[in-house]
LOFI-887759 format. One line per field, with one value per atom (N, C-alpha, C): residue number from 1; atom name; x negated, y, z. Coordinates in steps of 0.02 Angstrom, whole numbers, plus 50000, padded with zeros to 5 digits. Example, Ala and Ser with C-alpha at 12.3 -4.5 7.8 and 13.67 -1.06 7.14 Angstrom:
k [1  1  1  2  2  2] .
a [N  CA  C  N  CA  C] .
X [49340  49385  49340  49358  49316  49355] .
Y [49716  49775  49835  49888  49947  50002] .
Z [50390  50390  50390  50354  50357  50394] .
# end
This chain:
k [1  1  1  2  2  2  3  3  3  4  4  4  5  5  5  6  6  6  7  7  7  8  8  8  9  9  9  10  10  10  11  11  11  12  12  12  13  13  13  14  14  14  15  15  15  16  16  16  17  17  17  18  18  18  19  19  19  20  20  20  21  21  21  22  22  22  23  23  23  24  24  24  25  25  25  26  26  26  27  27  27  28  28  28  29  29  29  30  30  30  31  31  31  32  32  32  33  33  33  34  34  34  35  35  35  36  36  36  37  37  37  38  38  38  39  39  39  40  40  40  41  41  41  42  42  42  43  43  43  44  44  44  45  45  45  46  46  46  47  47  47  48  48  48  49  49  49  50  50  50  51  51  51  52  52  52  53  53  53  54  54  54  55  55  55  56  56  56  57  57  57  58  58  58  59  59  59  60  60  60  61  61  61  62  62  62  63  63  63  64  64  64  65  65  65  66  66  66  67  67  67  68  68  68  69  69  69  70  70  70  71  71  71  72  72  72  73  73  73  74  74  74  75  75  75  76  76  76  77  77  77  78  78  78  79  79  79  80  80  80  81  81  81  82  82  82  83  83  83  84  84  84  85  85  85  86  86  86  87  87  87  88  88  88  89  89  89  90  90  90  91  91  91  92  92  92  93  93  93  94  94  94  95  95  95  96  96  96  97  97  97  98  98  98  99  99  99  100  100  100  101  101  101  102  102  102  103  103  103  104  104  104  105  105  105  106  106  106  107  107  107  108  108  108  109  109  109  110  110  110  111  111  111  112  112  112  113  113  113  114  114  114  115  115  115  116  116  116  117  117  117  118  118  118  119  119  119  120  120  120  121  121  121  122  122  122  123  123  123  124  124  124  125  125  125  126  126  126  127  127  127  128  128  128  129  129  129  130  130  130  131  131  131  132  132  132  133  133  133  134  134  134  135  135  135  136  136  136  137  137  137  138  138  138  139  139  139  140  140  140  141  141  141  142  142  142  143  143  143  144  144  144  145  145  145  146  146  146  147  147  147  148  148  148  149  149  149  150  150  150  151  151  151  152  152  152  153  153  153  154  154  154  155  155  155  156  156  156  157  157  157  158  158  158  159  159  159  160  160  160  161  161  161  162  162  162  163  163  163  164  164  164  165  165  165  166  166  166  167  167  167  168  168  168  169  169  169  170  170  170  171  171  171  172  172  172  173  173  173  174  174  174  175  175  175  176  176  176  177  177  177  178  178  178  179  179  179  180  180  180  181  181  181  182  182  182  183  183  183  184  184  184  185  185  185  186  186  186  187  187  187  188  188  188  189  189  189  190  190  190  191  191  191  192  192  192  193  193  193  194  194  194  195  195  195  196  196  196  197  197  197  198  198  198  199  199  199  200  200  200  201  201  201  202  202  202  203  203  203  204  204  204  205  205  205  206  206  206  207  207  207  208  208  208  209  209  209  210  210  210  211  211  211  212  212  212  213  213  213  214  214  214  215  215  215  216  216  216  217  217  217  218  218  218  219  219  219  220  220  220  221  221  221  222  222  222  223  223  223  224  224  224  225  225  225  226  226  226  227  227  227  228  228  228  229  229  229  230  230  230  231  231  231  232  232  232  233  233  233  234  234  234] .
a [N  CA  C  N  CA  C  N  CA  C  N  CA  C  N  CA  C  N  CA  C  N  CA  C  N  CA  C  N  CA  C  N  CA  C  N  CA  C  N  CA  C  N  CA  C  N  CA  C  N  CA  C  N  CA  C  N  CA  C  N  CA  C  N  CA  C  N  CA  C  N  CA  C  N  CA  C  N  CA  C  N  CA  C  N  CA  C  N  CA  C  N  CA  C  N  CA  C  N  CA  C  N  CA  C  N  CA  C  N  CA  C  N  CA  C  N  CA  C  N  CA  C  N  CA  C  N  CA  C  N  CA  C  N  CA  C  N  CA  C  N  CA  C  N  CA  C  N  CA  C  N  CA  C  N  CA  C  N  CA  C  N  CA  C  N  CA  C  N  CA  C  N  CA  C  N  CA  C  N  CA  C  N  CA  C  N  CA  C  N  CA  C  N  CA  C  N  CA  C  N  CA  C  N  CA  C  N  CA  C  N  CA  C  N  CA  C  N  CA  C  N  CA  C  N  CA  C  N  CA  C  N  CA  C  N  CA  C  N  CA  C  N  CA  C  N  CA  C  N  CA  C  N  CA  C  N  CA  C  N  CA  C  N  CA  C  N  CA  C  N  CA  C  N  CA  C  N  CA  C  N  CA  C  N  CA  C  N  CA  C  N  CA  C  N  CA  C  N  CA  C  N  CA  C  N  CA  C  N  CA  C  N  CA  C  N  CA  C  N  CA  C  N  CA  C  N  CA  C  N  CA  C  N  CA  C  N  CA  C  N  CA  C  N  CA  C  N  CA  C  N  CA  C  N  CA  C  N  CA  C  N  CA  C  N  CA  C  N  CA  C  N  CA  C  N  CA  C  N  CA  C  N  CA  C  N  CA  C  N  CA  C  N  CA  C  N  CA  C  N  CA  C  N  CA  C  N  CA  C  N  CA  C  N  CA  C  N  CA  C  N  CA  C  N  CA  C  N  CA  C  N  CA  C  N  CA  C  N  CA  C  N  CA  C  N  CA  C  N  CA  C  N  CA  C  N  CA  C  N  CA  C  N  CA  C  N  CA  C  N  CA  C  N  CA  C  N  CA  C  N  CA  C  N  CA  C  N  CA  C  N  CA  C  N  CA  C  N  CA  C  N  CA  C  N  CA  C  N  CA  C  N  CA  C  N  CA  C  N  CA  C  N  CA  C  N  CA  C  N  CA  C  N  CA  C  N  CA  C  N  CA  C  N  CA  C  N  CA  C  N  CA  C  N  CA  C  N  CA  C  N  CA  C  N  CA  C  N  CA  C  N  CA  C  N  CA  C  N  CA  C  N  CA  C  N  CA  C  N  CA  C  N  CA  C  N  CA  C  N  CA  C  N  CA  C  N  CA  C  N  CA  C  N  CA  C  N  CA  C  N  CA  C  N  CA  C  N  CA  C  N  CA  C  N  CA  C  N  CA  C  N  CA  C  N  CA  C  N  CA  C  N  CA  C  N  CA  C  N  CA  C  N  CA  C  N  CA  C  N  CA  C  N  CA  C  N  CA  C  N  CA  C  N  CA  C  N  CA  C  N  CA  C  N  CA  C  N  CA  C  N  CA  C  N  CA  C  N  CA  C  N  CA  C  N  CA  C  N  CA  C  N  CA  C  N  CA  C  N  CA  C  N  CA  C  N  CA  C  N  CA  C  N  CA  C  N  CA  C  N  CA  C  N  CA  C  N  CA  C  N  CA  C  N  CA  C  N  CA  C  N  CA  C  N  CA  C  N  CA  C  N  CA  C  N  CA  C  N  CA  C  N  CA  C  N  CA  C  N  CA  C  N  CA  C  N  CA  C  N  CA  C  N  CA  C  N  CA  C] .
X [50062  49996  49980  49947  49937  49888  49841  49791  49789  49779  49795  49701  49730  49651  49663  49614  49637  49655  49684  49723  49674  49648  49581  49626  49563  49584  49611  49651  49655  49667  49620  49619  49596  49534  49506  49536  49589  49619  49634  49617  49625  49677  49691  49719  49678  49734  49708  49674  49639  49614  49665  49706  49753  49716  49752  49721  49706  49618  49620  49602  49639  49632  49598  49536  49484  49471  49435  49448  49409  49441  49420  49399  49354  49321  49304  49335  49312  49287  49288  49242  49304  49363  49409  49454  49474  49519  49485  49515  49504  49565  49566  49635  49609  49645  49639  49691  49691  49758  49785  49855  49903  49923  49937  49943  49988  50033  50117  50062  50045  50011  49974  49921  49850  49878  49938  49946  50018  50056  50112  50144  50110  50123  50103  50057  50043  50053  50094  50146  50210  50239  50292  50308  50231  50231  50236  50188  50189  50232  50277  50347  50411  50409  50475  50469  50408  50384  50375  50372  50363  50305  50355  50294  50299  50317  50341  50389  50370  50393  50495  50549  50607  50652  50607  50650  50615  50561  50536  50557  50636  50676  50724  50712  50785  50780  50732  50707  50679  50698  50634  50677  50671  50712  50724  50682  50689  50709  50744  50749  50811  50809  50777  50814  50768  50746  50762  50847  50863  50816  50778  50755  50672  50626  50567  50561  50589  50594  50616  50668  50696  50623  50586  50545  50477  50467  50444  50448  50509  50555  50522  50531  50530  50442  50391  50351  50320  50330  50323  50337  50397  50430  50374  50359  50325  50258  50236  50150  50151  50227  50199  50232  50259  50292  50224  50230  50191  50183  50238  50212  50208  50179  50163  50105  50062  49998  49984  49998  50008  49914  49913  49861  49881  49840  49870  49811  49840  49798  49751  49690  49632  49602  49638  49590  49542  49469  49405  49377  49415  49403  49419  49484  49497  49523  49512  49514  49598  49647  49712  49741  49792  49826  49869  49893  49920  49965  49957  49999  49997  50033  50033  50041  50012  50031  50000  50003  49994  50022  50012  50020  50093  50134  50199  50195  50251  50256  50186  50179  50092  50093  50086  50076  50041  49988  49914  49918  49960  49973  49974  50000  50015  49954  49939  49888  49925  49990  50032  50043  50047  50017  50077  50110  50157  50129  50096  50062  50128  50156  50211  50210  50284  50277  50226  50212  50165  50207  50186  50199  50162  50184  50109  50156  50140  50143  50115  50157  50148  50083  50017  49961  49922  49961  49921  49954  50014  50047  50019  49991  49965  49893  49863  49804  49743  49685  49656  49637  49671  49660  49712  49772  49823  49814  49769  49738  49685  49653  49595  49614  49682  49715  49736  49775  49801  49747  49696  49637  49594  49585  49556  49603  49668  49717  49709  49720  49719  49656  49592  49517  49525  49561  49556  49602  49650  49703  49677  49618  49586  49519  49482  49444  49452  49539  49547  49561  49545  49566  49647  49666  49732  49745  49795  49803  49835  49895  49940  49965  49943  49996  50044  50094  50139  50160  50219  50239  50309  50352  50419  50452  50492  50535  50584  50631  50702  50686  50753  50743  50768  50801  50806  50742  50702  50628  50581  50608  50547  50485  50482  50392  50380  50415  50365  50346  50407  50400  50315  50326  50275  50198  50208  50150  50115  50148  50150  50114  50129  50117  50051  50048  49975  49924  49948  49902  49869  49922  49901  49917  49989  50040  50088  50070  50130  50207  50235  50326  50339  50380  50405  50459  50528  50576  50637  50703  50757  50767  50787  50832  50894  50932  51005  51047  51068  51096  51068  51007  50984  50984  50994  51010  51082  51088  51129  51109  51070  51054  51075  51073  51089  51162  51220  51266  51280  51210  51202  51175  51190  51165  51102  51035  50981  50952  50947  50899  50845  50792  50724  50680  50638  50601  50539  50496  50424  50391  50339  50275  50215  50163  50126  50058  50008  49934  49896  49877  49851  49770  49765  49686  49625  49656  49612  49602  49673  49665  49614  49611  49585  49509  49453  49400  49394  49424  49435  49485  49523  49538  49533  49493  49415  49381  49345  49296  49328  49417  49439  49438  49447  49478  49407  49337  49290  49252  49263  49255  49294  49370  49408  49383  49363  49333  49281  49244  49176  49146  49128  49106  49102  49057  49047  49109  49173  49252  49293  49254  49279  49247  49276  49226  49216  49218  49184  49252  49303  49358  49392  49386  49420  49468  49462  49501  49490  49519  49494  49470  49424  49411  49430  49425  49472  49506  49565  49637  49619  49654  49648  49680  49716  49740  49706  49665  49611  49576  49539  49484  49507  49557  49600  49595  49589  49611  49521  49493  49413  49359  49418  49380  49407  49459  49483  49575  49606  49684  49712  49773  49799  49889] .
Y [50602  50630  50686  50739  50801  50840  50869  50925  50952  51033  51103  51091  51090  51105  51148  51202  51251  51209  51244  51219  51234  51171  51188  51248  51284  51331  51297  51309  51246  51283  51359  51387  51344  51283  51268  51182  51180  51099  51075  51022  50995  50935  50904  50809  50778  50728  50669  50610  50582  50499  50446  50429  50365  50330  50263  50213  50159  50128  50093  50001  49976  49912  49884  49945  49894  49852  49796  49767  49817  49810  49845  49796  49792  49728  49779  49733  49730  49688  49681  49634  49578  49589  49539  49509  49569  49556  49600  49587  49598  49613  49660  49698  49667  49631  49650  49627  49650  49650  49609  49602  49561  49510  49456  49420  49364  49367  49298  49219  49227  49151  49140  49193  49178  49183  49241  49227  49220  49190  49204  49124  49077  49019  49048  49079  49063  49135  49190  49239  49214  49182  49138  49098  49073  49022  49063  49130  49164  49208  49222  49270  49214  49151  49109  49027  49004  48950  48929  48879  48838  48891  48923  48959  49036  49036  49126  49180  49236  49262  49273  49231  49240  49322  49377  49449  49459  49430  49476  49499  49472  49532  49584  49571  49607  49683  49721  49789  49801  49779  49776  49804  49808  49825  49766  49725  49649  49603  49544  49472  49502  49423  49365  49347  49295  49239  49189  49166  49073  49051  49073  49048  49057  49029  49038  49087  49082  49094  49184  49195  49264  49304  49265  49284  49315  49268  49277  49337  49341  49407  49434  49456  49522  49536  49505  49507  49523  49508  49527  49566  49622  49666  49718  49740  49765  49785  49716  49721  49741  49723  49760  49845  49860  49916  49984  50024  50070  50116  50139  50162  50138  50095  50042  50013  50004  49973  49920  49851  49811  49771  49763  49710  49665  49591  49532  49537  49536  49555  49477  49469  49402  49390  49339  49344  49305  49305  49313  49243  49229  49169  49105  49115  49072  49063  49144  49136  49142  49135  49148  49213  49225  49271  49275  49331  49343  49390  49440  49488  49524  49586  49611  49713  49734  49815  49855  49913  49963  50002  50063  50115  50125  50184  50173  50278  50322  50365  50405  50355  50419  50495  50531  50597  50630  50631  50654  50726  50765  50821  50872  50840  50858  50824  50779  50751  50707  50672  50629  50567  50515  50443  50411  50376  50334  50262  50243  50171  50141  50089  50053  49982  49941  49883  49840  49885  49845  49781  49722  49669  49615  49612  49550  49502  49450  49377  49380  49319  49308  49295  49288  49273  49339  49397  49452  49499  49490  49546  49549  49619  49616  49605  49601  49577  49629  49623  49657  49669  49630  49615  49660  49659  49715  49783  49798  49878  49884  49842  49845  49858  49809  49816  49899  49947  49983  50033  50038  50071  50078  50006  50005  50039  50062  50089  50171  50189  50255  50273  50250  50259  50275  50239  50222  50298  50287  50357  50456  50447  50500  50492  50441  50436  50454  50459  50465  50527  50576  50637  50642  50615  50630  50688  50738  50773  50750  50704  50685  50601  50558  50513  50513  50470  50461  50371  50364  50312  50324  50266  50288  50214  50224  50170  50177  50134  50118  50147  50182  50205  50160  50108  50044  50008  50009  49972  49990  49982  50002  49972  49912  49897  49930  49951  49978  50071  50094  50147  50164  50116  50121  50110  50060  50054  50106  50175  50222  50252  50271  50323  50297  50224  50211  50189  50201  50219  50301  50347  50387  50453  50409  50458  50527  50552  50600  50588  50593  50610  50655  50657  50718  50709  50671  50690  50619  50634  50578  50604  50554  50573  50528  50552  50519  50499  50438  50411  50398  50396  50402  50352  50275  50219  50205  50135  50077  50030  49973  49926  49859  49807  49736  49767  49824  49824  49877  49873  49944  50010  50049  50117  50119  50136  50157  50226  50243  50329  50310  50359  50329  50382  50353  50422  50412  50496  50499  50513  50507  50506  50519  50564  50575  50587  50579  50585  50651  50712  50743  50754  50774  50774  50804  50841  50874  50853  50792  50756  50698  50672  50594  50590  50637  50645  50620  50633  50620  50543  50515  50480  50408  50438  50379  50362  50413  50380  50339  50365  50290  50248  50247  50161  50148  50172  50150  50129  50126  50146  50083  50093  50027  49950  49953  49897  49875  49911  49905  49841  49781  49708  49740  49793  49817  49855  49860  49861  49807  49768  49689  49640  49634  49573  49524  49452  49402  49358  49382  49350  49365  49414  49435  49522  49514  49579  49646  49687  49773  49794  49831  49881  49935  49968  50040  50028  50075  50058  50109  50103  50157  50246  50223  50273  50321  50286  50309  50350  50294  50325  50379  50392  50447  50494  50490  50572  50592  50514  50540  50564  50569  50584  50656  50699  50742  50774  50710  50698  50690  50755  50736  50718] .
Z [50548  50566  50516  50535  50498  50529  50475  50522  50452  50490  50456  50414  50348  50276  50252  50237  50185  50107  50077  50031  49952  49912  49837  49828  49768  49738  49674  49647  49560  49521  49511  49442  49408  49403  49355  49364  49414  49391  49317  49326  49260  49257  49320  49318  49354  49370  49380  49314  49353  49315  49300  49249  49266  49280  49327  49372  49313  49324  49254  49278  49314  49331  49339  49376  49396  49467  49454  49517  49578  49660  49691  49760  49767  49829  49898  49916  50005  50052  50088  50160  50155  50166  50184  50121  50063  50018  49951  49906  49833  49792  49759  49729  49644  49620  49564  49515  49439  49400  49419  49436  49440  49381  49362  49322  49335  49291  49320  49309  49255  49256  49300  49325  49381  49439  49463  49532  49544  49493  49515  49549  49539  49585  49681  49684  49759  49780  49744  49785  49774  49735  49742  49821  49828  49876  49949  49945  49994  50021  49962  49976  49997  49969  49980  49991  50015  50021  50118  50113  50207  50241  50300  50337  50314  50250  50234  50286  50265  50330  50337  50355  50359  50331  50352  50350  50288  50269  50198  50154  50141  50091  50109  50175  50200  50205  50182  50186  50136  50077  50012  49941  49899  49845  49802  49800  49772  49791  49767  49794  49846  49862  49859  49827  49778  49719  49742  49713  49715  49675  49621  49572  49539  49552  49534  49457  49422  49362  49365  49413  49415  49463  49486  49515  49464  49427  49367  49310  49313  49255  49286  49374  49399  49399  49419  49405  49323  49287  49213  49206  49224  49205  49229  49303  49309  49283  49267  49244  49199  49138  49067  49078  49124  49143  49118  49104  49071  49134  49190  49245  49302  49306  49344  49348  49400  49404  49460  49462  49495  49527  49593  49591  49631  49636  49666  49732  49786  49874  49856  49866  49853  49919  49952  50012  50013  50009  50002  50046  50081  50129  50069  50023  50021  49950  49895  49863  49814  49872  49849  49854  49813  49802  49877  49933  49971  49967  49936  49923  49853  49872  49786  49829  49774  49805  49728  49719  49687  49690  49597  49605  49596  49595  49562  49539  49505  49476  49460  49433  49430  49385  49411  49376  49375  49312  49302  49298  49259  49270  49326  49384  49454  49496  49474  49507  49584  49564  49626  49590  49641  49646  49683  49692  49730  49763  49817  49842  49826  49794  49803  49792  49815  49779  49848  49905  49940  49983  49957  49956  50007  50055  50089  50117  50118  50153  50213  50240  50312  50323  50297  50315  50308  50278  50300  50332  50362  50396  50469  50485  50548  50549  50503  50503  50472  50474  50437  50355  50339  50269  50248  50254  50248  50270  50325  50312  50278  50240  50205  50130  50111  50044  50056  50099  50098  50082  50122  50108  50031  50019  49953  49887  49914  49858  49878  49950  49934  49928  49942  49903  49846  49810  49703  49706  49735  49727  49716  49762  49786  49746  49733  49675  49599  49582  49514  49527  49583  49588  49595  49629  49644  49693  49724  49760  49816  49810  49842  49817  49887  49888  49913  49898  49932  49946  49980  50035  50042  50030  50030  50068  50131  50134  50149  50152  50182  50256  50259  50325  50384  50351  50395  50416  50388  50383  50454  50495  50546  50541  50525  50478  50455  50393  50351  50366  50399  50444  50483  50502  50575  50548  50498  50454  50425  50399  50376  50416  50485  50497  50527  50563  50571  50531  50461  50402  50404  50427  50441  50378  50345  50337  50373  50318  50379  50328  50409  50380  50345  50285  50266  50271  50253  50259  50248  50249  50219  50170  50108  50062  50072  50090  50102  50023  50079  50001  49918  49933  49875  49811  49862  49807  49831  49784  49808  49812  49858  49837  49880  49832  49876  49907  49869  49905  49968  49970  50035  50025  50071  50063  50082  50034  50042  50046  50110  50119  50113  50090  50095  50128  50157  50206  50164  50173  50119  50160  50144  50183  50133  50163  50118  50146  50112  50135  50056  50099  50048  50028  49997  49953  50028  50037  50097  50167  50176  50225  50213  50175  50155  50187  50187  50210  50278  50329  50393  50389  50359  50361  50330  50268  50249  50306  50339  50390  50435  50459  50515  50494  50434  50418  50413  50374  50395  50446  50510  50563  50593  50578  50593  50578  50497  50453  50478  50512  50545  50579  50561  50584  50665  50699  50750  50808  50745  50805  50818  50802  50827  50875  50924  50978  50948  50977  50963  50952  50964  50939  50908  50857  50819  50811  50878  50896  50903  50890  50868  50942  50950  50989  51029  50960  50923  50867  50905  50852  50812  50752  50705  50716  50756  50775  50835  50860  50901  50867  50808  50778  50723  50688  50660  50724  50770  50827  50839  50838  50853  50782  50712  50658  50651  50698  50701  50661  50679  50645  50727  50694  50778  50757] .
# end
């Protein structure tokens, strides 16, 4: 998705804000620091436990974890990771940890942001709580003055593909061959949302979130992708 913005002037740019771990609340879910002791039992549970979703590693850069403990490393590693900004997805009903997502290459200089690491369990895939986490990140992204996010997946990944673009990414491109991983060849396709788009695409997801685009059972109205063409994104 893409619509033509004139482009800031940035004689007087200065940077971005680094992202400073604060918690970020919503209607359905709650982002906040990630922590192995506070949430790392019940994303453990939600990435590899009864009822977890079967393909969840099969498109991912991590895992899968014979071992609670390697699960652990990998989690630690990240949080004390210096470019890296992790939060644990809180769903609000109930108080547990569901997922995990943040920032990844941040560059204040340039003012570019990487959403990565987005992580959800079978109890939020598909759901609204998982476009609400997605939202509440590129909000913080564009709040610290960022210019450009970005979105990167396996080009095997048709989830996470499709997710992208009805976030309301645009495609930019393959990079072929770019890893090795788990043994296989990883291309990764980018996707990006820029500073001048985000205005129009705040208000869908606002709009989406809306207690009032939901009937009485739960179910959307208007798709986001609707309301992205009716906030003027074509």
């Amino acid at each position: 998705m893409s619509t033509e913005f004139p482009v800031k002037d940035l004689k007087d740019w200065k940077g971005a804000k680094a992202p400073d771990h604060r918690i970020l609340e919503g209607r359905f879910i709650r982002l906040e620091p990630l922590s192995v002791a506070q949430h790392g039992d019940q994303l453990w549970h939600e990435f590899n436990g009864p009822g977890s979703d079967p393909t969840f590693y099969d498109y991912i850069i991590i895992g899968p974890f014979e071992q609670r403990a390697d699960f652990d490393v990998f989690l630690r590693e990240k949080t004390n990771s210096t470019g890296c900004v992790l939060y644990a997805v809180i769903d609000l009903a109930n108080g547990r940890a569901q997922g995990m997502a943040g920032f990844l290459n941040i560059n204040l200089t340039h003012g570019t942001i990487e959403m990565g690491h987005v992580f959800f369990g079978a109890s939020m895939q598909r759901s609204v709580k998982s476009t609400e986490a997605v939202f509440l990140l590129a909000q913080e992204a564009f709040t610290l003055g960022n210019r450009r996010l970005e979105w990167t997946s396996y080009n095997k990944s048709l989830r996470s593909k499709q997710a992208a673009l009805r976030y309301g990414f645009t495609f930019e491109c393959v990079r072929r061959q770019q890893y090795v991983i788990k043994g296989q060849n990883y291309d990764v396709v980018w996707y990006s949302i820029l500073d001048r788009e985000w205005a129009p695409l705040q208000k869908a997801f606002q709009l989406w979130l809306s207690p009032d685009n939901f009937d009485s059972n739960g179910q959307q109205i208007r798709t986001l992708k609707k309301l992205q063409e009716e906030c003027g994104l074509k």
